[in-house]
Each structure stands twice: as C-alpha cells, then as structure tokens.
GUVO-191750 format. One record per residue: residue number from 1; x, y, z of N, C-alpha, C, O, CB in turn. Coordinates in pm, 1 decimal, decimal comma, always signed. Glycine has a CB too. Layout:
# residues N
+-------+----------+----------+----------+----------+----------+----------+----------+----------+----------+----------+----------+----------+----------+----------+----------+
: bamar :      n_x :      n_y :      n_z :     ca_x :     ca_y :     ca_z :      c_x :      c_y :      c_z :      o_x :      o_y :      o_z :     cb_x :     cb_y :     cb_z :
+-------+----------+----------+----------+----------+----------+----------+----------+----------+----------+----------+----------+----------+----------+----------+----------+
:   NUM :        X :        Y :        Z :        X :        Y :        Z :        X :        Y :        Z :        X :        Y :        Z :        X :        Y :        Z :
...
+-------+----------+----------+----------+----------+----------+----------+----------+----------+----------+----------+----------+----------+----------+----------+----------+
# end
This chain:
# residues 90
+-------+----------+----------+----------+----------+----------+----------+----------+----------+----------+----------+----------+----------+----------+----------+----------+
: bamar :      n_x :      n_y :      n_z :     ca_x :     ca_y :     ca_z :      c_x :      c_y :      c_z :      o_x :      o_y :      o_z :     cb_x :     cb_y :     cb_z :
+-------+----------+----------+----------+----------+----------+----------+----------+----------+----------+----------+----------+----------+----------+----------+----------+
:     1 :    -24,2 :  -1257,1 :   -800,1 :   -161,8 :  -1273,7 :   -756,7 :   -235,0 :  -1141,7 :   -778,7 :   -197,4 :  -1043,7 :   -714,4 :   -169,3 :  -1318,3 :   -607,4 :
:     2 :   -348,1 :  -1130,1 :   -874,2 :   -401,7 :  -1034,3 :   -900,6 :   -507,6 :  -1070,0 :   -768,2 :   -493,8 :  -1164,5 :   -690,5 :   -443,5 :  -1018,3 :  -1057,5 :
:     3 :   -653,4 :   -931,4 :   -765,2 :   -737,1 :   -905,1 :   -686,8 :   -826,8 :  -1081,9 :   -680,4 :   -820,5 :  -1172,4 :   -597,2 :   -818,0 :   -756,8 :   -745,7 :
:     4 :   -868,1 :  -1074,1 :   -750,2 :   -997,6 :  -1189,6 :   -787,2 :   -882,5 :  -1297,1 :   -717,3 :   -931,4 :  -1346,1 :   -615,5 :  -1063,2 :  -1225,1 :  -1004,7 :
:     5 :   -776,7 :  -1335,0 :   -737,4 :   -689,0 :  -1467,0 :   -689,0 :   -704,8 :  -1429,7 :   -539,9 :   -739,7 :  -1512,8 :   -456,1 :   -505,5 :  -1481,4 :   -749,0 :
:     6 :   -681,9 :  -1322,0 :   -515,8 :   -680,3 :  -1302,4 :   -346,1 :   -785,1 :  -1292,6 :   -294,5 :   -785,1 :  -1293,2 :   -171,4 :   -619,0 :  -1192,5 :   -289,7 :
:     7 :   -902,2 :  -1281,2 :   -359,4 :  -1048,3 :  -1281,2 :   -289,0 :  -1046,9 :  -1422,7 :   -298,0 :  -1092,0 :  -1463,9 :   -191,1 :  -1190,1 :  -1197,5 :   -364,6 :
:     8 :  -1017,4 :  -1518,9 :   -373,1 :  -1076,3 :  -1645,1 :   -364,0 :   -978,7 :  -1730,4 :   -297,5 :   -998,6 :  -1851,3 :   -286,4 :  -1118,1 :  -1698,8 :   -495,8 :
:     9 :   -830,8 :  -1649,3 :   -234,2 :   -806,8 :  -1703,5 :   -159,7 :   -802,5 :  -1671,8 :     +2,7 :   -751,9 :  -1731,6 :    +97,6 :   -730,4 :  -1730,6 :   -210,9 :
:    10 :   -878,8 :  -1550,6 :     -9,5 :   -928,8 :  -1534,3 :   +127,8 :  -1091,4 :  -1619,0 :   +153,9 :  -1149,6 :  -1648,9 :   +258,2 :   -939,5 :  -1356,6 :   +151,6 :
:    11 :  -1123,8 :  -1636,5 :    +26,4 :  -1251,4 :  -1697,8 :    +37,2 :  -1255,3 :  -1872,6 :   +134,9 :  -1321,2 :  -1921,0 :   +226,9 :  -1298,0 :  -1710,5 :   -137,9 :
:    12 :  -1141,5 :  -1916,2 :    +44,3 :  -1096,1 :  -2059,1 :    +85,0 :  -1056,4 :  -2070,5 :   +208,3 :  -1089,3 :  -2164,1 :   +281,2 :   -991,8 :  -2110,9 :    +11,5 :
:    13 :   -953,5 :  -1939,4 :   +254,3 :   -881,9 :  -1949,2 :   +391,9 :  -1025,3 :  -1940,2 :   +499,4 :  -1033,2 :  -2010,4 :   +600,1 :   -750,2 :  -1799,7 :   +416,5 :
:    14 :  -1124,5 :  -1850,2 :   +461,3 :  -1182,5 :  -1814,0 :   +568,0 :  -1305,9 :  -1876,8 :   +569,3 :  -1379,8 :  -1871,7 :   +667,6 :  -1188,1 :  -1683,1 :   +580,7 :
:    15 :  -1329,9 :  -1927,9 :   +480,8 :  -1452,5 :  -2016,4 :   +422,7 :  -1579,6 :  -1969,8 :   +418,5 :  -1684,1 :  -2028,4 :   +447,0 :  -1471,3 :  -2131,9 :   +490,9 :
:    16 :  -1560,2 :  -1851,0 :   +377,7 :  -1659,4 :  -1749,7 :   +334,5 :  -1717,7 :  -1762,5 :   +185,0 :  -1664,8 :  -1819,5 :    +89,5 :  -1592,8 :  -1613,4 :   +348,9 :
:    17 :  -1837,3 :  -1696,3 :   +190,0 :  -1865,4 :  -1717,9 :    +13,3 :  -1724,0 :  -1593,9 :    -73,1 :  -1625,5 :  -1545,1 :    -17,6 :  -2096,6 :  -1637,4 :    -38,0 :
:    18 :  -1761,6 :  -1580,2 :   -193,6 :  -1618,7 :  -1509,0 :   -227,1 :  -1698,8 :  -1316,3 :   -228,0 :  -1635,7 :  -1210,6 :   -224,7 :  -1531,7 :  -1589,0 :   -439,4 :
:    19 :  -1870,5 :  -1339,3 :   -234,1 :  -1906,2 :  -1187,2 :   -248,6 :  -1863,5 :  -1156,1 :    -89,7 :  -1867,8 :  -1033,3 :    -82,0 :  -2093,0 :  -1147,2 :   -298,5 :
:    20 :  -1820,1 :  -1215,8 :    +55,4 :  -1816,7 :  -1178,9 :   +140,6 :  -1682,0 :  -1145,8 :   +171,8 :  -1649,8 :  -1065,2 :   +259,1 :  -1877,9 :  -1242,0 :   +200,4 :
:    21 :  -1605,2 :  -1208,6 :   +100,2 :  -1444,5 :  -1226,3 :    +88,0 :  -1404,1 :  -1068,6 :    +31,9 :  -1331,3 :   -982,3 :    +81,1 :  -1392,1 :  -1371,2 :    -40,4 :
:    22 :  -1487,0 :  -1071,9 :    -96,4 :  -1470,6 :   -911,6 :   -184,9 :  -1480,2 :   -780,4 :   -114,9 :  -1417,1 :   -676,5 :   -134,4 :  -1589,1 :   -889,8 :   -294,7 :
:    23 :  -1588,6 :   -813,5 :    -15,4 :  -1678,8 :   -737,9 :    +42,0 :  -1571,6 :   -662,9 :   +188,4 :  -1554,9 :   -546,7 :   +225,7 :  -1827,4 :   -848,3 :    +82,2 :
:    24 :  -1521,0 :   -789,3 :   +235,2 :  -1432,6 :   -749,7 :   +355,1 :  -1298,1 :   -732,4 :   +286,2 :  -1228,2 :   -686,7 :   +376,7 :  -1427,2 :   -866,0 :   +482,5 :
:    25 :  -1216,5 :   -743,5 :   +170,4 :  -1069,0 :   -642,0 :   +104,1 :  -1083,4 :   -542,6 :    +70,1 :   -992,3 :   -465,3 :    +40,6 :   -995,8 :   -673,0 :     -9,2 :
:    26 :  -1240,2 :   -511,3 :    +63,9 :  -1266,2 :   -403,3 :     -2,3 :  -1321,9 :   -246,5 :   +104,7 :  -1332,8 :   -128,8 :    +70,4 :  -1378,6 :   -464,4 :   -109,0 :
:    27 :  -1340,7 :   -297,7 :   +206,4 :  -1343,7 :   -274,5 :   +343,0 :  -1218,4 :   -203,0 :   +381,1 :  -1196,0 :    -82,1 :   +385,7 :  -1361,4 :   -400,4 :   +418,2 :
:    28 :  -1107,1 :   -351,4 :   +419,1 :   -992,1 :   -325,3 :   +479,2 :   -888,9 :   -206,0 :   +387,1 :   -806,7 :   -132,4 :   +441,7 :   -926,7 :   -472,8 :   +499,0 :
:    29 :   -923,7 :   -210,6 :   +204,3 :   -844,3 :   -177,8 :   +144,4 :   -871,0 :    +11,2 :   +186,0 :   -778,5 :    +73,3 :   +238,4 :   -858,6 :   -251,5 :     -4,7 :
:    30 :   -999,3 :    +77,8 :   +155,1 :  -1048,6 :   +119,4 :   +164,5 :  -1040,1 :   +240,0 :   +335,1 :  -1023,7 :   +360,6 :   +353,2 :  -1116,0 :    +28,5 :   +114,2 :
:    31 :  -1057,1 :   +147,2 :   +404,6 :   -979,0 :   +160,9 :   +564,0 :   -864,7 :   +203,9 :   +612,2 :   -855,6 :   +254,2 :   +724,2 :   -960,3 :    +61,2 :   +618,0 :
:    32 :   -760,3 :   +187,1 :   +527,0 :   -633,3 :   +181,6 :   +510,8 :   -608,0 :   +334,3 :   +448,2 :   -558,6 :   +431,0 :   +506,2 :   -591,3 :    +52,0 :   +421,7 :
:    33 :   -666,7 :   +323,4 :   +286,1 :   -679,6 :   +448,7 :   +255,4 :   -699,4 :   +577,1 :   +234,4 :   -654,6 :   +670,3 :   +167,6 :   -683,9 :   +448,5 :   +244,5 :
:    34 :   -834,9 :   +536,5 :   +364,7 :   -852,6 :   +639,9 :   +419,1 :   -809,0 :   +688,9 :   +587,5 :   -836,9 :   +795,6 :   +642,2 :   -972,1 :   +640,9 :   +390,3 :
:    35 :   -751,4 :   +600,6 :   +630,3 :   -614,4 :   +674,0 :   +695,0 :   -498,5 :   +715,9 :   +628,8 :   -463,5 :   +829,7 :   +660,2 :   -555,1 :   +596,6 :   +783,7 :
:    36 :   -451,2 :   +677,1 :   +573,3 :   -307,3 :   +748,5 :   +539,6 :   -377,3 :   +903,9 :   +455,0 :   -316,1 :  +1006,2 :   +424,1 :   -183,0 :   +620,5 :   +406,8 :
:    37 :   -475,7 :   +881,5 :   +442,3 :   -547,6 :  +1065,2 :   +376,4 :   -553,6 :  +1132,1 :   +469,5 :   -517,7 :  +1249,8 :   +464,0 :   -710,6 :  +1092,1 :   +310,4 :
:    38 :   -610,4 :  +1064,6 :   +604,4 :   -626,2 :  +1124,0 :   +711,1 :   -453,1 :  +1209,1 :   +793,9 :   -450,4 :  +1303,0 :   +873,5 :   -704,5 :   +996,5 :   +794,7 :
:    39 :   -317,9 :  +1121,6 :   +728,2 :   -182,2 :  +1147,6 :   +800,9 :   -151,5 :  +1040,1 :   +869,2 :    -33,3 :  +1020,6 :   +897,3 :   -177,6 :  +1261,5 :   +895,0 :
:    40 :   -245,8 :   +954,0 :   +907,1 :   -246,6 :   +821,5 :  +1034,0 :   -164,2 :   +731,5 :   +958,4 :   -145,1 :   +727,9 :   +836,8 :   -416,6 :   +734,4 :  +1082,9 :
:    41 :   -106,8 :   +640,8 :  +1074,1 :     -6,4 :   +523,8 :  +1007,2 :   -120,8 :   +430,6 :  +1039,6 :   -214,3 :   +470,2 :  +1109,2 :   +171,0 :   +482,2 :  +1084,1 :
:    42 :   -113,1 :   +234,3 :   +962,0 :   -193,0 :   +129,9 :  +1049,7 :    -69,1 :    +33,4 :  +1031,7 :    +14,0 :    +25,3 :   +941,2 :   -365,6 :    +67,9 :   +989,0 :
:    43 :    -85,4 :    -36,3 :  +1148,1 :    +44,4 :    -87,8 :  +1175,2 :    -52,5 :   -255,2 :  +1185,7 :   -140,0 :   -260,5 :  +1272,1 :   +147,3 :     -3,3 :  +1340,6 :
:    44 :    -32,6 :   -362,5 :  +1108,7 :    -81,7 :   -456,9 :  +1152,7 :    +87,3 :   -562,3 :  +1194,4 :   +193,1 :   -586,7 :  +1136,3 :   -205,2 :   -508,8 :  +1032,1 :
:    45 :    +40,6 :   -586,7 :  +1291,2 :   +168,6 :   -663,1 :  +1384,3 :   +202,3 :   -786,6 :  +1353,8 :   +120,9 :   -878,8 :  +1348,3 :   +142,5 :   -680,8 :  +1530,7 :
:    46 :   +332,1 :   -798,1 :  +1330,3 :   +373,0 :   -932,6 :  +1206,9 :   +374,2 :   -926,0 :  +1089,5 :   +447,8 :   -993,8 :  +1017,8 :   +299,0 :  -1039,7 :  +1197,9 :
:    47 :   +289,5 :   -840,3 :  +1049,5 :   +286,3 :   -797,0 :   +886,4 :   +359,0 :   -651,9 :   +841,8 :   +424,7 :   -669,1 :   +739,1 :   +118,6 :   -781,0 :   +838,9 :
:    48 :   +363,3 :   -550,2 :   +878,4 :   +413,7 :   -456,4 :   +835,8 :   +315,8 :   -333,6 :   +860,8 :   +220,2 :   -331,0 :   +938,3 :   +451,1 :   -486,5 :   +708,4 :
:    49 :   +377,4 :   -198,3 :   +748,7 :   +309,6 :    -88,5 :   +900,3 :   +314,7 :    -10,6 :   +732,2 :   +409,4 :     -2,4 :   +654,0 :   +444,5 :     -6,4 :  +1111,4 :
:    50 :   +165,9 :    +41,0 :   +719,0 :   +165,4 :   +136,1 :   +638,4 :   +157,6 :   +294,9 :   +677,7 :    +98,5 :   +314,8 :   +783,8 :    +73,1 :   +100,5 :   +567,5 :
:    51 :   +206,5 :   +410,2 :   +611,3 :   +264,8 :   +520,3 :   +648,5 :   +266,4 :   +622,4 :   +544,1 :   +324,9 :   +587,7 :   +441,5 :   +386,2 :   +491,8 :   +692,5 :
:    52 :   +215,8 :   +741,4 :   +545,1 :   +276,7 :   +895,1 :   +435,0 :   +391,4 :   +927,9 :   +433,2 :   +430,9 :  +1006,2 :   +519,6 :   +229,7 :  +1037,7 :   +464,5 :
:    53 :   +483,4 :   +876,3 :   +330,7 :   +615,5 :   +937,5 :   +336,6 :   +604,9 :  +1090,0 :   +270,9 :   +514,9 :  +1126,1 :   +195,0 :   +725,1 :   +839,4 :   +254,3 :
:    54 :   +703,1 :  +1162,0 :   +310,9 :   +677,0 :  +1317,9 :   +239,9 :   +843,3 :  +1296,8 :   +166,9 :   +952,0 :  +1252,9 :   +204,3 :   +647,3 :  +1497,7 :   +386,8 :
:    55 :   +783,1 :  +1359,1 :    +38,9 :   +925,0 :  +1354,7 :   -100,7 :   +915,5 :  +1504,4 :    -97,2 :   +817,2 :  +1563,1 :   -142,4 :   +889,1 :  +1266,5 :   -305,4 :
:    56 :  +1033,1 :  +1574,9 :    -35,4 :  +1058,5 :  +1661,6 :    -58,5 :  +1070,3 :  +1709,2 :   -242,5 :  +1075,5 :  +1628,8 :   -335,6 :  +1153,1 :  +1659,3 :    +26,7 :
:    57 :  +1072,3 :  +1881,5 :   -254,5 :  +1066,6 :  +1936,6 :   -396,0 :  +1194,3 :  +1951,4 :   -429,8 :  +1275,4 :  +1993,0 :   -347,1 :   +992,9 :  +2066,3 :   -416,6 :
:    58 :  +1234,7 :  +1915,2 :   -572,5 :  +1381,6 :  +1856,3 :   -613,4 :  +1396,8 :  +1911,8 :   -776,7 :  +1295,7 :  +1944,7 :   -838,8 :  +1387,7 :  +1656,8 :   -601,0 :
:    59 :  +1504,2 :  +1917,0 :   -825,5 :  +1515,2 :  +1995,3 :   -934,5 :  +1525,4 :  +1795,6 :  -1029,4 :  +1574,0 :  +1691,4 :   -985,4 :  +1685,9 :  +2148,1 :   -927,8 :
:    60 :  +1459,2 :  +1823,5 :  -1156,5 :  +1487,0 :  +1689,6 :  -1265,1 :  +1548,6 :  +1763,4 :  -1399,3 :  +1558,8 :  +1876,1 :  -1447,7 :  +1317,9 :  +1591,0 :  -1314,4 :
:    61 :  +1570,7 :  +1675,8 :  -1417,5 :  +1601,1 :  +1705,9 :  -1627,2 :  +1500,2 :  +1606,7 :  -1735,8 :  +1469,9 :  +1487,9 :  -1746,8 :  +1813,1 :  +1634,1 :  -1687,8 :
:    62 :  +1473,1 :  +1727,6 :  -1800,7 :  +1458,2 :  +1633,6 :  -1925,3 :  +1565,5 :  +1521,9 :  -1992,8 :  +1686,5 :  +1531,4 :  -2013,4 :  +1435,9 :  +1724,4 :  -2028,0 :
:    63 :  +1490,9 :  +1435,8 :  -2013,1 :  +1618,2 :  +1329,8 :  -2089,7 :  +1629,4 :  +1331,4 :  -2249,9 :  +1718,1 :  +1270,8 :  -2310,0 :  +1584,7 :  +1154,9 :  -2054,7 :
:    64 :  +1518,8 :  +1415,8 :  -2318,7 :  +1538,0 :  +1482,3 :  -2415,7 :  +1605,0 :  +1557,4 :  -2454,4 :  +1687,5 :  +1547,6 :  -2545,2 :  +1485,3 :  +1513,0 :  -2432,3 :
:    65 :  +1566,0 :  +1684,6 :  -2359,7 :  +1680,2 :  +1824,3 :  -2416,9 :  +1799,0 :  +1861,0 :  -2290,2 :  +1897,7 :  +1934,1 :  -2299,1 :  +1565,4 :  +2007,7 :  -2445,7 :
:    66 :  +1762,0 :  +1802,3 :  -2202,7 :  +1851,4 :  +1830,3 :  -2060,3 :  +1843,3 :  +1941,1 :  -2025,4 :  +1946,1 :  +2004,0 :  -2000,2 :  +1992,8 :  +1811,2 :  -2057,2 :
:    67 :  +1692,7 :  +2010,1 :  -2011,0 :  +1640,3 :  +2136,1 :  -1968,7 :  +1610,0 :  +2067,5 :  -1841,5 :  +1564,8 :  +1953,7 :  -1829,3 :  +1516,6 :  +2213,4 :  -2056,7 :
:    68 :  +1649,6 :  +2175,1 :  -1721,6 :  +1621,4 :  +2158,1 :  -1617,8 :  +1425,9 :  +2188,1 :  -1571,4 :  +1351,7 :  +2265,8 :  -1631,4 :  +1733,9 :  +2242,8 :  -1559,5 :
:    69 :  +1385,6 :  +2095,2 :  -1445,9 :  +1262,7 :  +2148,0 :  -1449,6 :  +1223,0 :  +2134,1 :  -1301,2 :  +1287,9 :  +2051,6 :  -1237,0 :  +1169,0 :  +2078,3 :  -1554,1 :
:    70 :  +1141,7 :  +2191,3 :  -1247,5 :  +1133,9 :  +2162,3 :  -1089,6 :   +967,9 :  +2047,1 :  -1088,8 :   +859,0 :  +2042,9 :  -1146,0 :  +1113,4 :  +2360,9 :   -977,4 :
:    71 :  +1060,7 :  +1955,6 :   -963,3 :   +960,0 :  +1840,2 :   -951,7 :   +934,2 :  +1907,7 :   -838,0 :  +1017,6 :  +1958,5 :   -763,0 :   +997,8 :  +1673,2 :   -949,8 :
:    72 :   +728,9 :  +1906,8 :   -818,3 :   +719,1 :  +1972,8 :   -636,3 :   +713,4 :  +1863,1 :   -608,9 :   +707,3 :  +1771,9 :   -691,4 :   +589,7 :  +2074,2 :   -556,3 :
:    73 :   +714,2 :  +1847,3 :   -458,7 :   +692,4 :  +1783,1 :   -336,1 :   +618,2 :  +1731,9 :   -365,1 :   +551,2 :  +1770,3 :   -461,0 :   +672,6 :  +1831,0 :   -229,6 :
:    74 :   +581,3 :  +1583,8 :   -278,8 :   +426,2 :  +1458,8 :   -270,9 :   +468,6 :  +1407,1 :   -149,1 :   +580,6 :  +1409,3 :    -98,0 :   +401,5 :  +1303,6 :   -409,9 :
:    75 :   +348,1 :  +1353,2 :   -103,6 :   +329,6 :  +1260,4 :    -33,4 :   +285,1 :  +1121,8 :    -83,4 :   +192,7 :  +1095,5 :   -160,3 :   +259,4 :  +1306,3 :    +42,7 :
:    76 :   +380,3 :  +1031,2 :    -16,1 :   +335,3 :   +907,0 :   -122,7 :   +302,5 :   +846,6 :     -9,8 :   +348,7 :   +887,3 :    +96,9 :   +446,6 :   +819,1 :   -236,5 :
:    77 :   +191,5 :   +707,5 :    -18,3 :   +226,5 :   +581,4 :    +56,9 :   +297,8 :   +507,7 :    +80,3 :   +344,7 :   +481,8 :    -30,5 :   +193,0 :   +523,1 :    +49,6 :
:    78 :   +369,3 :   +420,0 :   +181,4 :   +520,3 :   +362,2 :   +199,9 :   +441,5 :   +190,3 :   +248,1 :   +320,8 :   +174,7 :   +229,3 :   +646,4 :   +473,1 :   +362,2 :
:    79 :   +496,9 :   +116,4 :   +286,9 :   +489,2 :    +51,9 :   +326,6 :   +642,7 :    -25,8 :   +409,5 :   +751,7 :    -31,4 :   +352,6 :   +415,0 :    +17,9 :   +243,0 :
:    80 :   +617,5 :    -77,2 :   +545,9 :   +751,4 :   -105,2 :   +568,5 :   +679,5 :   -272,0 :   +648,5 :   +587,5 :   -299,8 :   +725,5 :   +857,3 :    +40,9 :   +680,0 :
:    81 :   +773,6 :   -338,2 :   +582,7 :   +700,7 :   -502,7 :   +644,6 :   +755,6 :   -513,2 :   +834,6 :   +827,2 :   -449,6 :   +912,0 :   +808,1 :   -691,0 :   +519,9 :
:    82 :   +686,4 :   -609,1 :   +836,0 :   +721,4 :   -675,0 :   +958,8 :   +777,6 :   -738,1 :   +986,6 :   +821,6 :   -788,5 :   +883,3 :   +676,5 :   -712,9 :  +1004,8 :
:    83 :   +842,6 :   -810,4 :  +1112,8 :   +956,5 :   -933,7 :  +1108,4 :   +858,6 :  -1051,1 :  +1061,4 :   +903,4 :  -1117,3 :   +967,8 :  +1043,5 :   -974,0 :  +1279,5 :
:    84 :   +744,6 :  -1085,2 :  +1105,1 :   +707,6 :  -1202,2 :  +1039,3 :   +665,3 :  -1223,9 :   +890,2 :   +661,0 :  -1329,1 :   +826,5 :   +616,2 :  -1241,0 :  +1106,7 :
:    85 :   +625,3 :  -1053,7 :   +838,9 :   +688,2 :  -1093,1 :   +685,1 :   +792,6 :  -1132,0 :   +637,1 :   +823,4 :  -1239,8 :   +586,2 :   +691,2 :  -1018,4 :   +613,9 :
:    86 :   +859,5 :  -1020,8 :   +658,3 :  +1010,6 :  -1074,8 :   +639,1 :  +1068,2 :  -1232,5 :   +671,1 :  +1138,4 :  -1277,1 :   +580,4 :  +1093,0 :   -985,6 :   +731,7 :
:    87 :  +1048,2 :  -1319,7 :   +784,6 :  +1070,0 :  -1424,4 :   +812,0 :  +1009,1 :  -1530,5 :   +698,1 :  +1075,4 :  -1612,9 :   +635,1 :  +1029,0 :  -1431,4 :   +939,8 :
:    88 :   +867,4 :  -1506,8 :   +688,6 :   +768,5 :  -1572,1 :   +632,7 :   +858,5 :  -1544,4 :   +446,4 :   +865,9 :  -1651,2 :   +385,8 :   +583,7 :  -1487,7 :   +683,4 :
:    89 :   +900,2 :  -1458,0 :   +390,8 :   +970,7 :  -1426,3 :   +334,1 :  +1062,5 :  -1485,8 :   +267,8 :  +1055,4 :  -1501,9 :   +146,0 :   +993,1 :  -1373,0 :   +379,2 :
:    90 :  +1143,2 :  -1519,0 :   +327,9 :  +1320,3 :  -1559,0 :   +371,8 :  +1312,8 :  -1661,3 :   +369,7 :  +1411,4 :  -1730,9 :   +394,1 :  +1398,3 :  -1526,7 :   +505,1 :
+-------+----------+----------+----------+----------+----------+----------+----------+----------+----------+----------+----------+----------+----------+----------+----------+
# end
C-alpha cells in the first residue's frame, strides 16, 4: 500500500473527502517527526511505539579493497509494534 492507497483508505474508513484524509496523514506523519527530532517517543496503544534508537560508531570494510573505514554514530527511527498489531498480524 503506497501513500494515495492509504489516504483513500482512510478516506473510506472515516468518510471524509480524500483532500481531508491527506490533510490529517500528513498532520499525524509530520507530528510524529517532529517528535522523535525533538528525542520524544509517541506511543499509540495497540499499535506500537515509535522511538530514536542511537547506533553507536563502528569500524566497516570496503567490499572492494577490504580497506578498513570508520562508520560514525546515528540516530535512527525504530519502531516497535504493539500486542494488537502483532495479534491483528498473526
């Protein structure tokens, strides 16, 4: 399911027009993203809990020459589901 499939099926679920559907993922997506910039987790209950994981700095290789090279540190976004994903899931 790309974006446009999920606006028009939040459109259907909620029986909204679909510019209002766009309007509120684009909101929530947005919302989201700018907490985890902020460090904040959002935890929606039943669904799963988004979070900043920190990737420590780690030595890689080239797979070319097998010169060693240093990867720094990131912070990535994680996501960890909920039991009723998971159920809903399964």
């Amino acid at each position: 399911m790309n974006k446009a499939e999920l606006i028009e099926a939040i459109a259907a679920s909620a029986d909204l027009p679909k510019t209002t559907a766009a309007r509120a993922l684009d909101a929530i997506t947005e919302s989201i993203t700018n907490a985890l910039k902020n460090g904040d987790s959002v935890s929606l209950v039943g669904f799963g809990t988004f979070a900043v994981k920190e990737r420590a700095a780690r030595e890689g290789r080239n797979p070319q020459t097998g010169a060693t090279l240093q990867i720094a540190a990131a912070k990535l976004p994680g996501f960890k589901p909920g039991k009723g994903l998971k159920d809903a899931v399964n």
